[in-house]
C-alpha positions in Angstrom: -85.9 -111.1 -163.7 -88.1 -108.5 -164.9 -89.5 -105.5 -162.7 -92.7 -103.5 -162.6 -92.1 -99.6 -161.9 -95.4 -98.1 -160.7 -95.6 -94.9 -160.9 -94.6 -94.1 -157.4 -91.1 -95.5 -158.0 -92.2 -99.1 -156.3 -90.3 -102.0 -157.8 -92.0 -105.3 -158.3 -90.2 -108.0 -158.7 -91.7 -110.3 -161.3 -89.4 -114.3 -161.1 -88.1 -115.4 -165.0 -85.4 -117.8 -165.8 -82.6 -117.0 -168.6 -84.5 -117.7 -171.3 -87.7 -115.6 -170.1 -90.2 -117.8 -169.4 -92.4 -118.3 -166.4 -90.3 -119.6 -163.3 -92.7 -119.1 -160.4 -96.8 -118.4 -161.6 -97.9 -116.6 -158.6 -96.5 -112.5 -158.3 -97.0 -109.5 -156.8 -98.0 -106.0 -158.5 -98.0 -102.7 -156.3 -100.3 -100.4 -157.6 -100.8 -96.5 -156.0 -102.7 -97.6 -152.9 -102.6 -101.2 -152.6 -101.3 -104.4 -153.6 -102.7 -106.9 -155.6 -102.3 -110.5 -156.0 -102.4 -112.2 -159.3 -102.0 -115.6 -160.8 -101.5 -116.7 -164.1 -98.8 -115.4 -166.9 -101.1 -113.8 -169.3 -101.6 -111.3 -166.3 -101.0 -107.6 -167.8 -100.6 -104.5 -167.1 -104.5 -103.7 -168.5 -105.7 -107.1 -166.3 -104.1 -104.9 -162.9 -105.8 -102.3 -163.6 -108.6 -104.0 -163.5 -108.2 -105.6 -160.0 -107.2 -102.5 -158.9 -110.6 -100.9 -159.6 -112.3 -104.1 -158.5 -111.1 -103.4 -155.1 -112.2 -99.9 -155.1 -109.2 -97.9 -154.3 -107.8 -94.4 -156.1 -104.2 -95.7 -157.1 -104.0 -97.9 -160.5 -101.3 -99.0 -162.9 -100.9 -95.4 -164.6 -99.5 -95.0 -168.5 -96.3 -93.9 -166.5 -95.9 -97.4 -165.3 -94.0 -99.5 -168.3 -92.1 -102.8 -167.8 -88.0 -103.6 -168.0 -86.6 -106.5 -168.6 -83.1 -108.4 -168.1 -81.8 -111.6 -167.7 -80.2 -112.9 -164.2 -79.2 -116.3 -163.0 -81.5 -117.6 -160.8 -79.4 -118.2 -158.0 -78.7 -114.5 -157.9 -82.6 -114.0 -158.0 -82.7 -116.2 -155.1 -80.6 -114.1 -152.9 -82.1 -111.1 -153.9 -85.4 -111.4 -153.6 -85.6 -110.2 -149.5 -83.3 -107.4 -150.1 -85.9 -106.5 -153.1 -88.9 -107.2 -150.8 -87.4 -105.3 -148.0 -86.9 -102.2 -150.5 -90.3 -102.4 -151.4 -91.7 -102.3 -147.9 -89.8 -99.1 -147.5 -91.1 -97.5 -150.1 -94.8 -98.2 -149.9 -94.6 -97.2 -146.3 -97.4 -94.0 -146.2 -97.6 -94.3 -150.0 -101.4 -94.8 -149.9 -101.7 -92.1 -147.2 -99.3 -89.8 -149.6 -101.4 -90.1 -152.5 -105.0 -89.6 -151.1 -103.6 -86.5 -149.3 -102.2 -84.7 -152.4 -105.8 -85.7 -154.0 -107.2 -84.2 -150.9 -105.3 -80.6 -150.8 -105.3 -80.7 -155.0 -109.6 -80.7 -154.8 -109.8 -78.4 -151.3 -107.0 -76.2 -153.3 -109.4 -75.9 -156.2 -112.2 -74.9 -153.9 -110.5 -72.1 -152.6 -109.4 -70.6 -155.8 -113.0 -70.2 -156.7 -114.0 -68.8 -153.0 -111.1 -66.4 -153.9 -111.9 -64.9 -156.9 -115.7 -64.7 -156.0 -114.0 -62.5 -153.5 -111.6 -60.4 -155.4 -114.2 -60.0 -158.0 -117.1 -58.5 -155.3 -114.9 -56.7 -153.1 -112.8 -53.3 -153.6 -111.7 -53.2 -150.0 -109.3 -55.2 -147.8 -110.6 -57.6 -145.3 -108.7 -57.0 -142.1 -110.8 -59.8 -139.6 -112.5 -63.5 -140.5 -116.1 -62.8 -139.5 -118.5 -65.4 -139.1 -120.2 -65.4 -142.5 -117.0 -63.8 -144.3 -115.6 -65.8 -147.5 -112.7 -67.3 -145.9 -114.6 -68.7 -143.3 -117.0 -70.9 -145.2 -113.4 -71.7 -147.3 -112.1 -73.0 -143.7 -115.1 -75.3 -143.0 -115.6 -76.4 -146.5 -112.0 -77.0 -147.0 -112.2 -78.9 -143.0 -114.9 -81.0 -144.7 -113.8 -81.6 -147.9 -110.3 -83.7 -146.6 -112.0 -85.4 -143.7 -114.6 -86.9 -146.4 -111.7 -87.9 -148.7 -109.2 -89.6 -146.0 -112.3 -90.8 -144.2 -113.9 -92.6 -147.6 -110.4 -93.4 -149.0 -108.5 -94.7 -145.9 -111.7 -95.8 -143.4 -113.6 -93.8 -141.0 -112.3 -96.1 -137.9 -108.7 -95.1 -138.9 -108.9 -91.1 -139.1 -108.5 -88.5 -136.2 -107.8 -85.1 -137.1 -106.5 -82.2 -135.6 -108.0 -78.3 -136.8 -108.3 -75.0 -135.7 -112.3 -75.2 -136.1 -114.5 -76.4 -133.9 -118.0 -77.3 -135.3 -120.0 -76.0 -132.3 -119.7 -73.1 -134.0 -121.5 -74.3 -137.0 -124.8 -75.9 -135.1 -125.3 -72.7 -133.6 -128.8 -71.0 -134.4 -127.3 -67.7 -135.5 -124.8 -69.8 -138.0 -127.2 -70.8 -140.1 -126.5 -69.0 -143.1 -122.9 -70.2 -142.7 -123.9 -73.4 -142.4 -126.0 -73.6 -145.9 -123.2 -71.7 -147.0 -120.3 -74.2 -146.3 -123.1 -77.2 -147.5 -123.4 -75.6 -151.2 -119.9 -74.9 -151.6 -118.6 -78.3 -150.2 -121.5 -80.3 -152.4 -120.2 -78.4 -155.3 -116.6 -79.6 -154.7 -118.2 -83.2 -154.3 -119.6 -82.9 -157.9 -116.1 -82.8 -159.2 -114.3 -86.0 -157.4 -113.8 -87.8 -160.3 -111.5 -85.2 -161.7 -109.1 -86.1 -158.9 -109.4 -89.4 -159.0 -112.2 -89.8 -156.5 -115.5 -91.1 -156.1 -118.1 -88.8 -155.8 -120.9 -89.8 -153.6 -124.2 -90.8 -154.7 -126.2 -87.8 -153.8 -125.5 -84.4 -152.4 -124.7 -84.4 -148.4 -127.1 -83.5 -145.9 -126.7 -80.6 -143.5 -126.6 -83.0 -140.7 -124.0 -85.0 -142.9 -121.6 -82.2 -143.2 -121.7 -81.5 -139.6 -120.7 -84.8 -138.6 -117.6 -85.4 -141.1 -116.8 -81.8 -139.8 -117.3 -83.2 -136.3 -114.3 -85.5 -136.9 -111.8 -83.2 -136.5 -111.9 -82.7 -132.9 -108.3 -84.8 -132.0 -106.4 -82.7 -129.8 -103.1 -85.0 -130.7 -100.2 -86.0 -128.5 -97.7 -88.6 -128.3 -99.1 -91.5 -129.3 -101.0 -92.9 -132.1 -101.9 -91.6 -135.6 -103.8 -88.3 -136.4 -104.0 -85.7 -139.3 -103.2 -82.0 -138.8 -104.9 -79.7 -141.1 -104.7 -75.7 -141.9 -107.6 -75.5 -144.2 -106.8 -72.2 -144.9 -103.1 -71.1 -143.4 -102.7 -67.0 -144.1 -106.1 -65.6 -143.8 -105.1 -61.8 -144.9 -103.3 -63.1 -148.0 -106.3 -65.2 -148.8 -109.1 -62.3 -148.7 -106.4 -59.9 -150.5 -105.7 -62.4 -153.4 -102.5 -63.0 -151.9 -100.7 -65.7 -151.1 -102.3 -68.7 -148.6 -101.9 -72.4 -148.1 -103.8 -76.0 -147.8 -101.7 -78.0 -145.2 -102.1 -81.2 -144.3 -99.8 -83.0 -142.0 -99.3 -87.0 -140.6 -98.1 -87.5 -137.7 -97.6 -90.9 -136.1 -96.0 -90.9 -132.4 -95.4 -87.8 -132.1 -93.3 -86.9 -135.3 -94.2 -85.9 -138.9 -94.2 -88.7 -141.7 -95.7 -86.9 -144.3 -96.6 -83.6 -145.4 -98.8 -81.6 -148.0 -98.7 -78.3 -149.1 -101.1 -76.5 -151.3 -100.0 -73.1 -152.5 -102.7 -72.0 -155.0 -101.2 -68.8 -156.0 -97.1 -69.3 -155.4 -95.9 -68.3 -158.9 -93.6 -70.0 -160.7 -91.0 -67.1 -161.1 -89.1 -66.4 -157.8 -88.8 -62.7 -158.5 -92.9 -62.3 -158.3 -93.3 -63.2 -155.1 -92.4 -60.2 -153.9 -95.1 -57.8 -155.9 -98.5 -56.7 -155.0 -101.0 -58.6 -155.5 -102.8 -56.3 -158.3 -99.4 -56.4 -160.2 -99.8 -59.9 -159.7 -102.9 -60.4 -161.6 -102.0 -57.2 -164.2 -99.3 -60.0 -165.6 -101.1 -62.9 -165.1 -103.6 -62.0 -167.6 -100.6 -60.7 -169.8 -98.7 -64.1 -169.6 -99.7 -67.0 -171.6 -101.4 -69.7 -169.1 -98.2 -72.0 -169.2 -96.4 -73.3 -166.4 -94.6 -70.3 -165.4 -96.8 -68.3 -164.7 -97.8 -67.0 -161.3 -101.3 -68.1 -160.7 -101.1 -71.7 -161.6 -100.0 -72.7 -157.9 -99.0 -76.2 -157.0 -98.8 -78.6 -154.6 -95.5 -79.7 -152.2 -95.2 -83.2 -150.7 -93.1 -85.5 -148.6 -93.0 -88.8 -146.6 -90.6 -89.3 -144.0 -87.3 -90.7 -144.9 -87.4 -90.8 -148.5 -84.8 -88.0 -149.0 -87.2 -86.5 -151.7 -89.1 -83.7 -152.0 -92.1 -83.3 -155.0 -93.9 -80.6 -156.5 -96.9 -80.9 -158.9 -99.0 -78.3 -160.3 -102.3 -77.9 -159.3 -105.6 -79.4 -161.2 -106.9 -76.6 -163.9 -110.1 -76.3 -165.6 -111.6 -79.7 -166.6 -108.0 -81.6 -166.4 -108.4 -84.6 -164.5 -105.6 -85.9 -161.9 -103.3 -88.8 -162.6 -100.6 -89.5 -160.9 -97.7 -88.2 -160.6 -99.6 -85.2 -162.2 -96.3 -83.9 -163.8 -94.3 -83.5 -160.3 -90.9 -82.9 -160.5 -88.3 -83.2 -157.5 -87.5 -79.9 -155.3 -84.7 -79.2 -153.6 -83.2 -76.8 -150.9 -81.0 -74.0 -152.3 -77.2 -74.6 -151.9 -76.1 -70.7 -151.7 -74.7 -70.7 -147.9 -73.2 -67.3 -148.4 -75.4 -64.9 -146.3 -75.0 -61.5 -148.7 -76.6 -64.0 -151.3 -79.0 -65.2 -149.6 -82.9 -64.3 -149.5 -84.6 -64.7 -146.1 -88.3 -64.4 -145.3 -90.1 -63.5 -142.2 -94.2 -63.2 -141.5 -96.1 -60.7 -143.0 -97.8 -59.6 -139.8 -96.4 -58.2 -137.1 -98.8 -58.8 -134.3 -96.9 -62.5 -133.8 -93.5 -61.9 -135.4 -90.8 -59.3 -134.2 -89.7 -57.5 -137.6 -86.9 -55.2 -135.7 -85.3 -58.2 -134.1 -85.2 -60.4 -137.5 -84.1 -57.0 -138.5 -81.0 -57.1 -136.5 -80.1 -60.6 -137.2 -80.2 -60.5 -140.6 -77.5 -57.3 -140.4 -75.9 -59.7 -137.7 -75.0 -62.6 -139.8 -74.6 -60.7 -143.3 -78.0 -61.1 -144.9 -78.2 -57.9 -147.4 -81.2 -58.5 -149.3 -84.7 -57.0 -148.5 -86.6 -59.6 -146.1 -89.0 -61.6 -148.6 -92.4 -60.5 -146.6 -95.1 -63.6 -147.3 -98.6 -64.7 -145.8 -98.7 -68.3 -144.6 -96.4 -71.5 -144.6 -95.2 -70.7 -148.5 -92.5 -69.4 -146.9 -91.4 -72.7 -146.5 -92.2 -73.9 -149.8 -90.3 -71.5 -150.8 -87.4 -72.7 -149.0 -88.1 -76.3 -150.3 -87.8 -74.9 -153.8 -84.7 -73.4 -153.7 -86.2 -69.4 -153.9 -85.3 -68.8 -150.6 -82.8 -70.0 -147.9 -83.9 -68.5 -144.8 -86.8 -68.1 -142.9 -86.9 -66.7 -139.0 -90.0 -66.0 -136.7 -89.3 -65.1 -133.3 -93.2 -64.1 -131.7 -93.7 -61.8 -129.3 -94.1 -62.7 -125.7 -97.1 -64.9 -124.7 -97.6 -66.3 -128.4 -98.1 -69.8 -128.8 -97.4 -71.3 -132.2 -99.8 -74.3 -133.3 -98.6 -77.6 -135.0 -100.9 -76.7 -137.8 -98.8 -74.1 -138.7 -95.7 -75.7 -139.6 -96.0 -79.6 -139.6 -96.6 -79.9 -142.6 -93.8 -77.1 -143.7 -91.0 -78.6 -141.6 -91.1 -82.0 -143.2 -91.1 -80.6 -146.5 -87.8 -78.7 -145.9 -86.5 -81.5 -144.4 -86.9 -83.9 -147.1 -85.9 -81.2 -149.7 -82.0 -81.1 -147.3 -83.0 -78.3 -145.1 -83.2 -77.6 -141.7 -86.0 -76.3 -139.3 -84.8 -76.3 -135.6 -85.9 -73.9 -132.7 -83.7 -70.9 -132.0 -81.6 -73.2 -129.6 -81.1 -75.6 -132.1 -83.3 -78.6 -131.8 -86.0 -80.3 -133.3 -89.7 -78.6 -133.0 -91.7 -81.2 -131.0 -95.2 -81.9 -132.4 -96.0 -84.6 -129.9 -97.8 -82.2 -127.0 -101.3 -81.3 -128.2 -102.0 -78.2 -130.5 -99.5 -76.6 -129.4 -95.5 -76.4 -130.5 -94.9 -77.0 -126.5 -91.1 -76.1 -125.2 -90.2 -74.1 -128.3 -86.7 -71.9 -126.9 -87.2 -68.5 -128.4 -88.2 -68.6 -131.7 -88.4 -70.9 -135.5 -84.9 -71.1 -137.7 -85.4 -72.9 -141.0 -82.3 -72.9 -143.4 -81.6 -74.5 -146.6 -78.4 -75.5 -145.3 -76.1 -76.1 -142.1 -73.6 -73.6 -142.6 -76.4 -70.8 -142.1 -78.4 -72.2 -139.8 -75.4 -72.3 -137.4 -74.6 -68.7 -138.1 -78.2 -67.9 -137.4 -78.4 -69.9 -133.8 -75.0 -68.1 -132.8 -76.5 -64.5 -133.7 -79.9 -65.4 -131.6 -77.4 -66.4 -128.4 -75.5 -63.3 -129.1 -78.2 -60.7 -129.8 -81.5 -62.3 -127.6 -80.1 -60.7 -124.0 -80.9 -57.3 -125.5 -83.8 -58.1 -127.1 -87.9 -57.3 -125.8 -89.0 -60.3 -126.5 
């Protein structure tokens, strides 16, 4: 029996007898996206990826794939052959969804790295508010366009419903039209470059009434049942118009719970210790370093699927690089330090929905000596994910409402990576009422490990009758 390894880790089983010939003519080669259906033994690995662009789809039999061969009896291939299938259905589960998302958040990634340093590069001053025709607005409709064209062209129009923060009422209004041309240019521009990612630009430029409507499709308000995306276009909006630290996340969620998640983190640097600085210390050493992998500013991308055990991280798309996959991505795991005077926890760097003092007093609770690691937006649980951090607490002030948006696509990540995100009493955040985290008892816990996490939830019972919150 000989297998085909795609480069998603898919094994294909391919029938031989002992001596290597051709026992069955008719097999089965997975591809990124899809699976085709061959005849014939002079089939190859070139004549896939043929069939695999003849059916218009993204995924194709990459230079990673490569063939390996051995000889078995053929009774034992016999018997093996449903276990084999059965492993392959588990493993393809989501896969096409998986890779047109991380195509999706790698281009709306790039898009907002060039929004950014327009920004830095015009503006002296700090951006406290997201007004209407400020930067990071048209970056939160272009970016809401940009991944509802790419699921919607790669996976089919009929089978996407999205959940966002923005509504596109906003953007047919008569006194948004400069916001409106705006978010046109810059999401035509990010169009022009599909075919770096892997994707299929379209044949001309999109209309204004075009863009509208694909940014009309994210109007699902979720729920229990059924399939729908959840998207952050642009998650920490201070630490985007500072040049700071932001994300791109892009959540699936099927029946209420998470299956897969994306994260974009265009500017988390590689070095643990520089997440921490300023951001114009940050971009003093970046253009000291030499642009290799460890440096800050090359960002990268964090992804997961549901019950794979695995967590991934690729870097992001530079310059005139194209995307193939898997794009260099290496497997990320939770930190296993479960000593709490070791241990670096994070927290929100705003104040106006996080309580700094009571985090504060938890940390000096369970043992946590190191300064609070202070970051904008869901890298803070990338962060965990990657091992350069192990805890990260929000407990909100009174009368805030956390959305789904802001930590599907983080929780999963964890998870898959060996962590743990619960709510302060310990269970599971539930993503299955509508925008909102509904029923959430106190506050979010996510730990690299158990041993923590249980000393965190004993410290919240402990501590929370003397709190304000």
């Amino acid at each position: 029996m000989s297998f085909y390894f795609s480069s998603l880790g898919t094994i294909i089983p391919r029938i031989l007898g002992q001596t290597g010939k051709r026992y069955h003519d008719q097999f089965c080669a997975f591809t990124l996206t899809h699976l085709v259906v061959g005849t014939g033994s002079s089939s190859s690995l070139a004549s896939l990826h043929y069939k695999a662009q003849s059916h218009n789809y993204i995924g194709c039999v990459s230079k990673f794939d490569h063939t390996c061969s051995f000889p078995v009896m053929e009774e034992e291939t016999h018997n093996n052959l449903g276990f084999l299938y059965e492993q392959e259905e588990q493993v393809k589960e989501y896969s096409k969804e998986l890779d047109v998302a991380v195509r999706a958040v790698q281009m709306a990634c790039s898009l907002c790295q060039t929004i950014q340093d327009k920004l830095i590069s015009r503006t002296n001053h700090q951006v406290h508010s997201k007004d209407d025709n400020s930067p990071v607005t048209v970056a939160d409709w272009s970016v809401q366009a940009i991944v509802s064209w790419i699921l919607s062209e790669c996976l089919g129009r009929e089978n996407i419903s999205i959940v966002a923060e923005e509504d596109v009422q906003t953007l047919s209004k008569a006194n948004a039209s400069e916001l409106l041309e705006a978010v046109v240019e810059t999401v035509n521009q990010c169009l022009s470059k599909a075919a770096q990612f892997g994707v299929q630009k379209p044949k001309t430029a999109l209309s204004t009434s075009e863009v509208l409507e694909i940014i009309s499709r994210c109007n699902s308000i979720g729920g229990p049942n059924g399939r729908f995306w959840v998207l952050d276009p642009v998650d920490g909006t201070l630490g985007f118009v500072r040049g700071d630290q932001y994300a791109v996340a892009l959540a699936l969620i099927e029946d209420g719970e998470v299956v897969l998640g994306v994260l974009g983190c265009p500017n988390y640097p590689m070095r643990k210790e520089w997440l921490s600085y300023q951001n114009r210390y940050h971009r003093i050493i970046s253009k000291l370093t030499p642009p290799n992998s460890e440096t800050w500013n090359k960002g990268c991308v964090l992804y997961a699927k549901k019950g794979s055990g695995k967590a991934w991280m690729q870097p992001l798309i530079h310059g005139n690089n194209k995307f193939l996959w898997p794009n260099n991505a290496k497997q990320v795991c939770v930190s296993s330090i479960d000593n709490p005077a070791l241990a670096t926890f994070c927290e929100p760097v705003e104040k106006a929905n996080s309580s700094h003092s009571f985090t504060a007093g938890l940390a000096h609770s369970v043992g946590l000596r190191k300064q609070p690691l202070r970051v904008y937006s869901m890298v803070k649980y990338a962060a965990i994910a990657r091992g350069d951090a192990e805890v990260f607490m929000k407990f909100a002030r009174s009368g805030y409402k956390e959305k789904i948006w802001d930590h599907a696509a983080g929780v999963i990540i964890i998870q898959e990576a060996g962590g743990m995100v619960t709510d302060a009493g310990g269970r599971p955040l539930d993503f299955s009422k509508g925008v909102y985290v509904e029923g959430l008892d106190r506050g979010i816990v996510a730990c690299s490990g158990g041993k923590l996490h249980e000393k965190i939830i004993e410290a919240v019972d402990a501590s929370w009758g003397s709190s304000s919150l």
